[in-house]
Every structure is written in C-alpha cells, then in structure tokens.
N, CA, C and O atoms as a CHARMM CRD file, in Angstrom:
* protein
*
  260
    1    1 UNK  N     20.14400 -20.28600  10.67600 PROA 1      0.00000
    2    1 UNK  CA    19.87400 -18.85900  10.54800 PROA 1      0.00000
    3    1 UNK  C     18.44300 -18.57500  11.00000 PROA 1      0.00000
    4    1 UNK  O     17.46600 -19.00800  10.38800 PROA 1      0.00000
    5    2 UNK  N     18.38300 -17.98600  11.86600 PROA 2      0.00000
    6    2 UNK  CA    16.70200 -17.23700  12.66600 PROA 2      0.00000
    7    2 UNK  C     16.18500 -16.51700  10.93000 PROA 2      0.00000
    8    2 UNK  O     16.64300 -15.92900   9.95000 PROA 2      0.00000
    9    3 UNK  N     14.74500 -17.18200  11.57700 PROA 3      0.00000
   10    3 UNK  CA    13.35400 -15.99700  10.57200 PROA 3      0.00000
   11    3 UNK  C     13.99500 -14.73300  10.52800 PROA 3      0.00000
   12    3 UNK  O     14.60800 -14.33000  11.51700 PROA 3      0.00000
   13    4 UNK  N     13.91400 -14.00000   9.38900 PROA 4      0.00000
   14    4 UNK  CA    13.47800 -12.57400   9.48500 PROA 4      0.00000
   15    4 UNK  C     12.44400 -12.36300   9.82900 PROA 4      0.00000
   16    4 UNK  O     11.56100 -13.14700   9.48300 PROA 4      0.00000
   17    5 UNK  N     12.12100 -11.23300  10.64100 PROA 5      0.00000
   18    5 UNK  CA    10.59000 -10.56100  11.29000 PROA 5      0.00000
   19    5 UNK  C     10.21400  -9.84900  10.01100 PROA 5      0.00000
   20    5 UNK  O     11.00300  -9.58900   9.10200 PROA 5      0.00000
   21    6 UNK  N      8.71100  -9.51500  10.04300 PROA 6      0.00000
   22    6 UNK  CA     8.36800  -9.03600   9.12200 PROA 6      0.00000
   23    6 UNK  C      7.90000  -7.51300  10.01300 PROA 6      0.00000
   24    6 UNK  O      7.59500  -7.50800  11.20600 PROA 6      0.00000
   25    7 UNK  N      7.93000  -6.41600   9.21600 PROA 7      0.00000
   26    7 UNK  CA     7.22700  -5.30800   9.68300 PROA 7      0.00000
   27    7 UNK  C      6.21700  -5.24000   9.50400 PROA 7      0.00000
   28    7 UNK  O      5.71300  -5.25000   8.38100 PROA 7      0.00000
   29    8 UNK  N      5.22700  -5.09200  11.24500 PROA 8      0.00000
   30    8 UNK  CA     3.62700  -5.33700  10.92500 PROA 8      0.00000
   31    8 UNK  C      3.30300  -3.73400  10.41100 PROA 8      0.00000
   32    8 UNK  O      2.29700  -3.49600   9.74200 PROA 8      0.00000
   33    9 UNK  N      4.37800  -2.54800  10.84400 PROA 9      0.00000
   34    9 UNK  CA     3.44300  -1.74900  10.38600 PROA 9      0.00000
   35    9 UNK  C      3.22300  -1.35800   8.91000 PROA 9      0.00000
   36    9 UNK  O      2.36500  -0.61500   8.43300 PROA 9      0.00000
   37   10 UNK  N      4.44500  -2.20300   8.16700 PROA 10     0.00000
   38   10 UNK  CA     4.07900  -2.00000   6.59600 PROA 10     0.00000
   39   10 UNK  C      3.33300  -2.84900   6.03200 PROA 10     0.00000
   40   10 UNK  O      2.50800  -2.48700   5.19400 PROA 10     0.00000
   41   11 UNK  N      3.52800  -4.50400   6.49000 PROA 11     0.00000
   42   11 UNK  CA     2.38900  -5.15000   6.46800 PROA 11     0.00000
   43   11 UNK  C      1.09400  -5.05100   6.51200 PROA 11     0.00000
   44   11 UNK  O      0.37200  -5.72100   5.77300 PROA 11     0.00000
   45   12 UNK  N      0.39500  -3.73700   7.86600 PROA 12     0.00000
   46   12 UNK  CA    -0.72900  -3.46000   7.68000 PROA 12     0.00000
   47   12 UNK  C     -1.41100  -2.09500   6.39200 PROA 12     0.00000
   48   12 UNK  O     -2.52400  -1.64800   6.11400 PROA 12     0.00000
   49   13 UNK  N     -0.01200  -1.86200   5.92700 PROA 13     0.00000
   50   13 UNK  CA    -0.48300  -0.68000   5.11300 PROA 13     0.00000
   51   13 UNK  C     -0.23600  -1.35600   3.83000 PROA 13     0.00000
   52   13 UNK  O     -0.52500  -0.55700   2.93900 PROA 13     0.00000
   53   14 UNK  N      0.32500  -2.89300   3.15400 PROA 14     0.00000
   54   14 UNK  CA     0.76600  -2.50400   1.72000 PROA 14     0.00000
   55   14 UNK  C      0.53300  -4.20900   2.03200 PROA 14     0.00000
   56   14 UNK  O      0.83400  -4.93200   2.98200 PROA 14     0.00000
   57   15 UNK  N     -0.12400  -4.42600   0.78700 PROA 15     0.00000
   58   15 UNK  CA    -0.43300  -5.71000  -0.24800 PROA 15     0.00000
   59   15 UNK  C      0.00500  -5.84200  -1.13600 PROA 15     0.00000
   60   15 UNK  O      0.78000  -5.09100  -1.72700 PROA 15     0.00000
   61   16 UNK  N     -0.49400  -7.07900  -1.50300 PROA 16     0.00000
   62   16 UNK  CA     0.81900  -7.69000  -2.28100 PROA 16     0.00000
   63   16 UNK  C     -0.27400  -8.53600  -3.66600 PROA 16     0.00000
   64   16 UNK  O     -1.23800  -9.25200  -3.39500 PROA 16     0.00000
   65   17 UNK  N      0.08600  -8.28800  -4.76200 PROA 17     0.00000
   66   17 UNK  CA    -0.87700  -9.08700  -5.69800 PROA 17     0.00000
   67   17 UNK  C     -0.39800 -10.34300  -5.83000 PROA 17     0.00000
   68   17 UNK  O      0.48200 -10.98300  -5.25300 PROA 17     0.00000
   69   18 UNK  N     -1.27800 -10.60200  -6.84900 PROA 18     0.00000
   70   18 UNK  CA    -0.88200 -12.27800  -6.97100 PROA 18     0.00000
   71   18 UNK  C      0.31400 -12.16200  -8.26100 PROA 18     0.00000
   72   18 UNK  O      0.84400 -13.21800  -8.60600 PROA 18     0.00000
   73   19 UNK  N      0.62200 -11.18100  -8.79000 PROA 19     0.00000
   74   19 UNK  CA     2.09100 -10.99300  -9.55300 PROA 19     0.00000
   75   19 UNK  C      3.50000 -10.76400  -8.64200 PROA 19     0.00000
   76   19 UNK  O      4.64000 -11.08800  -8.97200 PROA 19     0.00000
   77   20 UNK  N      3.20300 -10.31400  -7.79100 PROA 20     0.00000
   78   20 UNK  CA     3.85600  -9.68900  -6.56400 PROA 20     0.00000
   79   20 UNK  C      4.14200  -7.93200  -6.79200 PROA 20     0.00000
   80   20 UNK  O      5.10800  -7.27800  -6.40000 PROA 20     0.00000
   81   21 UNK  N      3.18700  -7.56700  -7.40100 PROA 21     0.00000
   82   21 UNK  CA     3.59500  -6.41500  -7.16900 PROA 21     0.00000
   83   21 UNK  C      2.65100  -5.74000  -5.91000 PROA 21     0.00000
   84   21 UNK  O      1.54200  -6.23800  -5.71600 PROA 21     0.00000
   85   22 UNK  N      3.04300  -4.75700  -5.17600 PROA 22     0.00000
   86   22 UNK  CA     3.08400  -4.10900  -4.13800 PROA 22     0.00000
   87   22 UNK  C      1.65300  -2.97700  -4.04400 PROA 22     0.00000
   88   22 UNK  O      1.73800  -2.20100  -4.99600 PROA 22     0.00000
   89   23 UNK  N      0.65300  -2.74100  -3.35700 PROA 23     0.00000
   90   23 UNK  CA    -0.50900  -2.36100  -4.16800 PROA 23     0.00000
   91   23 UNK  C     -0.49400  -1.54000  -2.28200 PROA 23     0.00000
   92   23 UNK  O     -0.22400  -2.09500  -1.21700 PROA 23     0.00000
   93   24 UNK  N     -0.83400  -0.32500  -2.50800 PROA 24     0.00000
   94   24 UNK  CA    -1.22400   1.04500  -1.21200 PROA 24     0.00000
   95   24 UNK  C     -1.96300   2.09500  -1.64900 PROA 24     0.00000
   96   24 UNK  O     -2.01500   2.71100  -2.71400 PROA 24     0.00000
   97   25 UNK  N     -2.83500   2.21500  -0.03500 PROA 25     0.00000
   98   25 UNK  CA    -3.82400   2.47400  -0.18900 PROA 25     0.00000
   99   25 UNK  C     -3.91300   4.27000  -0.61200 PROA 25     0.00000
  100   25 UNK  O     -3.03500   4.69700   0.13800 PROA 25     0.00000
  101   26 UNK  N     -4.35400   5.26200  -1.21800 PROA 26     0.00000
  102   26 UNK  CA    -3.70700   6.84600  -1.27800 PROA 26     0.00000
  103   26 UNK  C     -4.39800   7.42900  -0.23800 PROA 26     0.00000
  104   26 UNK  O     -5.29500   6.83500   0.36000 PROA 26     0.00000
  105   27 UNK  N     -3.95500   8.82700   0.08200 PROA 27     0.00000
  106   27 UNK  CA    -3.85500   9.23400   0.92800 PROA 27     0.00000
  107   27 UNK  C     -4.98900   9.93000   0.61700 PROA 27     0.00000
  108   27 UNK  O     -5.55900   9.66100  -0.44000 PROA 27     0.00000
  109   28 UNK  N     -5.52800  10.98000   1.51700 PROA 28     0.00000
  110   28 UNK  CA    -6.73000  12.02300   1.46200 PROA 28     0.00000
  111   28 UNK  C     -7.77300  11.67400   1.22600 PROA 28     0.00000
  112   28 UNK  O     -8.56000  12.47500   0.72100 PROA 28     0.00000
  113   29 UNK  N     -8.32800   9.79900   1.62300 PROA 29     0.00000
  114   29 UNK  CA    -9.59000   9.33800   1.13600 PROA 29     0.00000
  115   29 UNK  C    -10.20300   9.25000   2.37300 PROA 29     0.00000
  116   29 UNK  O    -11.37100   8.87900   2.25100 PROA 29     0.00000
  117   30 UNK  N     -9.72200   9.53200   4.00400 PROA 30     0.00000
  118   30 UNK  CA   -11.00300   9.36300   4.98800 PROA 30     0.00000
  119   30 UNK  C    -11.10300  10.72000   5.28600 PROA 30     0.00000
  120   30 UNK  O    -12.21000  10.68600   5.82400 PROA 30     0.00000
  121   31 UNK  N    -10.85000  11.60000   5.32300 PROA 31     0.00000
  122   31 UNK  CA   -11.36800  12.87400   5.93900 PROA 31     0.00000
  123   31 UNK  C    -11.76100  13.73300   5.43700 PROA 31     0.00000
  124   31 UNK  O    -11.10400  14.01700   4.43500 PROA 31     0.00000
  125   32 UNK  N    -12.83700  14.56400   5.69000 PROA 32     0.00000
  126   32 UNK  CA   -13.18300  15.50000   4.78000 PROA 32     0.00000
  127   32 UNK  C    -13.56300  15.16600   3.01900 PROA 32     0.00000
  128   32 UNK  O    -13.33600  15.69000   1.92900 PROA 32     0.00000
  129   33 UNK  N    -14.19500  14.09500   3.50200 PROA 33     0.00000
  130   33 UNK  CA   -15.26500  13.75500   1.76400 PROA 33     0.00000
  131   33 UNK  C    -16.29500  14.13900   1.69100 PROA 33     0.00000
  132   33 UNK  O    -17.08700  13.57200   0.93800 PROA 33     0.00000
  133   34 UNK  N    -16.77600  15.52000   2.62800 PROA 34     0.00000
  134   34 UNK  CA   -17.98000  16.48600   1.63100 PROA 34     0.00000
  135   34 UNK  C    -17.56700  16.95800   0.77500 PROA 34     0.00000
  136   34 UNK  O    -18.18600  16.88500  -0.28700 PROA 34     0.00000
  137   35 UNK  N    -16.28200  17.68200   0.85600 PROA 35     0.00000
  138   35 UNK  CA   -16.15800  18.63400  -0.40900 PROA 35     0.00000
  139   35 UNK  C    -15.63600  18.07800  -2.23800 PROA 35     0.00000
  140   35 UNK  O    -15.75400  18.51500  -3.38300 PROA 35     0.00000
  141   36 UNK  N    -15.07900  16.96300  -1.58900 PROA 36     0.00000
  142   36 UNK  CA   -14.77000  16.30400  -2.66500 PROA 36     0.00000
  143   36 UNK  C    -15.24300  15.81400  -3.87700 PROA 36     0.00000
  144   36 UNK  O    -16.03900  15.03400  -3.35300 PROA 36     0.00000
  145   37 UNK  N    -15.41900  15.61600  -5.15600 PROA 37     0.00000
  146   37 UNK  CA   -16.01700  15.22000  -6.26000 PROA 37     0.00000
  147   37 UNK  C    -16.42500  13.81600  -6.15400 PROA 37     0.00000
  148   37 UNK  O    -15.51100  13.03700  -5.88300 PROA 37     0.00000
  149   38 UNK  N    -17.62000  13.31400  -6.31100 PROA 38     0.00000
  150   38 UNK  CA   -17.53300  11.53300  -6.27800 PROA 38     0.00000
  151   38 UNK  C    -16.87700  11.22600  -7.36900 PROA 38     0.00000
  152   38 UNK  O    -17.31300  10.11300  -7.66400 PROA 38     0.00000
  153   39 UNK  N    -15.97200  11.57800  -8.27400 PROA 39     0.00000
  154   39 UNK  CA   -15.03300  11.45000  -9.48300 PROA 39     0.00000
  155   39 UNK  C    -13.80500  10.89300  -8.75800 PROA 39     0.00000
  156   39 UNK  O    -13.21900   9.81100  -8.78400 PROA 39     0.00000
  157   40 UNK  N    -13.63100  12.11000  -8.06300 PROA 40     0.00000
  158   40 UNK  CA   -12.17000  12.03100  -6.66100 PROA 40     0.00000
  159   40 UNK  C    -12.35800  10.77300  -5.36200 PROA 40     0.00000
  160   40 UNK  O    -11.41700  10.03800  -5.06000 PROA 40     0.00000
  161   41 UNK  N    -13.49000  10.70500  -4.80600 PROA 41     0.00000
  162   41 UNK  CA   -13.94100   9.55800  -4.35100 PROA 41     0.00000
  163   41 UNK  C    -13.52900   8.36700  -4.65500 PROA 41     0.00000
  164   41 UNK  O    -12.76400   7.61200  -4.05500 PROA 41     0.00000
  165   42 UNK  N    -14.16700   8.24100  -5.76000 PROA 42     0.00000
  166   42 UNK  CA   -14.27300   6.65700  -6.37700 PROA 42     0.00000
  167   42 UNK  C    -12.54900   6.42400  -6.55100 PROA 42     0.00000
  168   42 UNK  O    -11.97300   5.59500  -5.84600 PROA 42     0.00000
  169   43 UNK  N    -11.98300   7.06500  -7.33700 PROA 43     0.00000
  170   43 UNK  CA   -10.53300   7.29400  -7.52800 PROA 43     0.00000
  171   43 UNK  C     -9.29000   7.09200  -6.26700 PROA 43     0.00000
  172   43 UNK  O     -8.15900   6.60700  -6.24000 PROA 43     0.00000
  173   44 UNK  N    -10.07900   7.66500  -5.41400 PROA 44     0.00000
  174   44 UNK  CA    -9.70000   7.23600  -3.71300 PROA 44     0.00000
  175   44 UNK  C     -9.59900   5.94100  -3.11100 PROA 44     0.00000
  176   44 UNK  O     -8.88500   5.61700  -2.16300 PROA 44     0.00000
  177   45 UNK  N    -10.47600   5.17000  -3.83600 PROA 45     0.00000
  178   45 UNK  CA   -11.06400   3.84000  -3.03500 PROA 45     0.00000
  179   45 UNK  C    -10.24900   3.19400  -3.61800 PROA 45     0.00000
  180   45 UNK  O     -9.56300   2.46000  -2.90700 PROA 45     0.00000
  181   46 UNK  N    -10.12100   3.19100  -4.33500 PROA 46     0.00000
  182   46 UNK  CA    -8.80500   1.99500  -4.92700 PROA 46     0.00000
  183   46 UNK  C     -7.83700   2.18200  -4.73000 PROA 46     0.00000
  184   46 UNK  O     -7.35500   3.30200  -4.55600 PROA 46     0.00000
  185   47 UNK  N     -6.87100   0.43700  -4.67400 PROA 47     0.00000
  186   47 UNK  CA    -5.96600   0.66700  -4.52100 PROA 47     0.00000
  187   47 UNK  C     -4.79400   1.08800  -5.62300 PROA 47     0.00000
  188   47 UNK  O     -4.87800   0.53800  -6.72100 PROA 47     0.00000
  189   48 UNK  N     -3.51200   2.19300  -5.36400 PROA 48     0.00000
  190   48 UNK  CA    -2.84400   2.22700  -5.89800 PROA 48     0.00000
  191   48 UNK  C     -1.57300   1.48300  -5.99300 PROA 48     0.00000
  192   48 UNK  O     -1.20200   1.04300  -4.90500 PROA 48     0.00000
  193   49 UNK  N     -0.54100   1.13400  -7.33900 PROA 49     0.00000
  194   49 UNK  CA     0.85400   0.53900  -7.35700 PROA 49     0.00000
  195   49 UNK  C      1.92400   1.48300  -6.38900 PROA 49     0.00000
  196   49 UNK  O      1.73100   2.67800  -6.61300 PROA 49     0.00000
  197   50 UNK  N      2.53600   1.34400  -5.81100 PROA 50     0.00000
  198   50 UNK  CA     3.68800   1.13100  -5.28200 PROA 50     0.00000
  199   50 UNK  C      4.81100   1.63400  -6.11500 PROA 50     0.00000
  200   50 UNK  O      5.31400   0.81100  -6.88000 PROA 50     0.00000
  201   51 UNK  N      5.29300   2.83600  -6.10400 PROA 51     0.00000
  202   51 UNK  CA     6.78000   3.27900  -6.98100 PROA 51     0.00000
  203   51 UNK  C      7.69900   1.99200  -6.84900 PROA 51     0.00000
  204   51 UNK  O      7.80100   1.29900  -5.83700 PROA 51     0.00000
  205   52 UNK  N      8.26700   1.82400  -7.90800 PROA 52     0.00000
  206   52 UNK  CA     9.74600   0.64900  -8.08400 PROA 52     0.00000
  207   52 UNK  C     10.44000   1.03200  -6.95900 PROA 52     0.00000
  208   52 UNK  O     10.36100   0.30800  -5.96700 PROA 52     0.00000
  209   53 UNK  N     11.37300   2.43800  -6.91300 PROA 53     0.00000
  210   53 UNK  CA    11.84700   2.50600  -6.05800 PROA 53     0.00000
  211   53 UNK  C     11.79700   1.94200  -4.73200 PROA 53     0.00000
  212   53 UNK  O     12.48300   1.03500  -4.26000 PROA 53     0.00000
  213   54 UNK  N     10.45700   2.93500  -3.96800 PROA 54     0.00000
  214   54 UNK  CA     9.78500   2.45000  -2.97500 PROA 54     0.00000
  215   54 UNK  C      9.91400   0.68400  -2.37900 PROA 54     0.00000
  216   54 UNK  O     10.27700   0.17700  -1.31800 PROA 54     0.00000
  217   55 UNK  N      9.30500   0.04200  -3.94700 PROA 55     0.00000
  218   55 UNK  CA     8.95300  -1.06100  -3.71300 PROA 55     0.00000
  219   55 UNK  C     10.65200  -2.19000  -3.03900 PROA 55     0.00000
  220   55 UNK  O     10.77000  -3.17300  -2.30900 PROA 55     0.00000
  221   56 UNK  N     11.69700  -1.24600  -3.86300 PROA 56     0.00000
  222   56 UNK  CA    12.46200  -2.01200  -3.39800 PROA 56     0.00000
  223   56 UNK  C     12.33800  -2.12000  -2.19300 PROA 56     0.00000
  224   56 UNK  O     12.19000  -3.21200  -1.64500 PROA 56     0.00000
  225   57 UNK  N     12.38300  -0.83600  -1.48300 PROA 57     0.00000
  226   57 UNK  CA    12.39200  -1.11000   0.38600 PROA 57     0.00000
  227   57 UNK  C     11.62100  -2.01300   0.79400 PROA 57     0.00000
  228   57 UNK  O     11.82100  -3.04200   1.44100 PROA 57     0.00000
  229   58 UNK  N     10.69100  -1.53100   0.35000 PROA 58     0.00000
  230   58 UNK  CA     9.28600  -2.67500   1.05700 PROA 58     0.00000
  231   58 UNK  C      9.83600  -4.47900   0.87300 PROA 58     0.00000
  232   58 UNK  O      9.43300  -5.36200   1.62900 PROA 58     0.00000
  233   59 UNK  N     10.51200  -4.64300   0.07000 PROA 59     0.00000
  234   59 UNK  CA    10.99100  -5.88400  -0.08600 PROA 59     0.00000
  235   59 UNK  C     11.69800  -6.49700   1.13900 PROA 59     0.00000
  236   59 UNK  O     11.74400  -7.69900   1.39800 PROA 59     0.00000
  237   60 UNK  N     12.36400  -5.26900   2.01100 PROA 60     0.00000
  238   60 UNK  CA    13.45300  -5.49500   2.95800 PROA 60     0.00000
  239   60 UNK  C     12.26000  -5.96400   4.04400 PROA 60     0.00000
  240   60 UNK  O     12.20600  -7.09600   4.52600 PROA 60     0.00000
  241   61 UNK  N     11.25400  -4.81000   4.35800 PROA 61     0.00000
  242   61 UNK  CA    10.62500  -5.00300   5.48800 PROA 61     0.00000
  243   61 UNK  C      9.38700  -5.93500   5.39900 PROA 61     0.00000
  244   61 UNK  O      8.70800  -6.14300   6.40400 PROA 61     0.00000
  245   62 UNK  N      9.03200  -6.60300   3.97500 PROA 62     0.00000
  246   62 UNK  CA     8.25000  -7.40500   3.93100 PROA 62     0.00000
  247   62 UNK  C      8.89800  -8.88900   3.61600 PROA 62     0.00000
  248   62 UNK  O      8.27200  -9.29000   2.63400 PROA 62     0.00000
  249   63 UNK  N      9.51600  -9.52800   3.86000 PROA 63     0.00000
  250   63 UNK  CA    10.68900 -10.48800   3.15500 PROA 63     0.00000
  251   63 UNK  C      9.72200 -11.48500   2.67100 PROA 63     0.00000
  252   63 UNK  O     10.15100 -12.20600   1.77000 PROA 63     0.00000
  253   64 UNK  N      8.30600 -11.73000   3.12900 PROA 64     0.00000
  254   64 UNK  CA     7.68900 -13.31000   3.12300 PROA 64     0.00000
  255   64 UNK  C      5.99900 -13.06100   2.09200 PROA 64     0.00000
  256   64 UNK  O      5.02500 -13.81100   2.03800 PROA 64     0.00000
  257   65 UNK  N      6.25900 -11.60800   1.34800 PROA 65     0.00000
  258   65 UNK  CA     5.61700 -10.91200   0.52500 PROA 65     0.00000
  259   65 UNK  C      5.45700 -11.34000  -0.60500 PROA 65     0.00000
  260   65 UNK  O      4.83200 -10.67700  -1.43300 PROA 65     0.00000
C-alpha cells in the first residue's frame, strides 16, 4: 500500500502538540495592529486549540500528525 501524502497547505497552518492535540494560529493578528488593544495583541500571538470537530478533518489531511 503507497504513503498517504500529507497536505502541505494544512501542514503549514496547524501543529500538533506533544499530546496530539491540534494547535492554529487566529485570525486578525497581522494587519492593522494600530488600532488594536495590546490586551487583543498579546491574545493574538498565541496559539489557539483546534475545534474537535474540525480536528477530526485535519486528521485525514495530516495522517503522520
């Protein structure tokens, strides 16, 4: 049976902990951070979990995750 390929483009957007849960990055943190609160900032920079749901998919297109 051939490798499954992995998808680089979810690969480059979503990590993986050392539990295996699924860790992405949120949205609205590069553009337009004058107006923003450094409260909202800091909150930005980290990474967020991954919905269950979601995560199931990501399972398909990440198989070696």
């Amino acid at each position: 049976m051939p490798k499954m390929k992995t998808r680089k483009s979810a690969a480059k957007r979503f990590k993986a902990t050392g539990s295996g849960k699924l860790m992405r990055q949120p949205g609205s943190s590069a553009h337009l951070r004058e107006c923003k609160k450094p409260k909202n900032k800091k909150k930005l920079s980290k990474r967020q979990p991954v919905h269950k749901t979601d995560a199931q998919k990501l399972k398909v297109m990440l198989p070696y995750v």
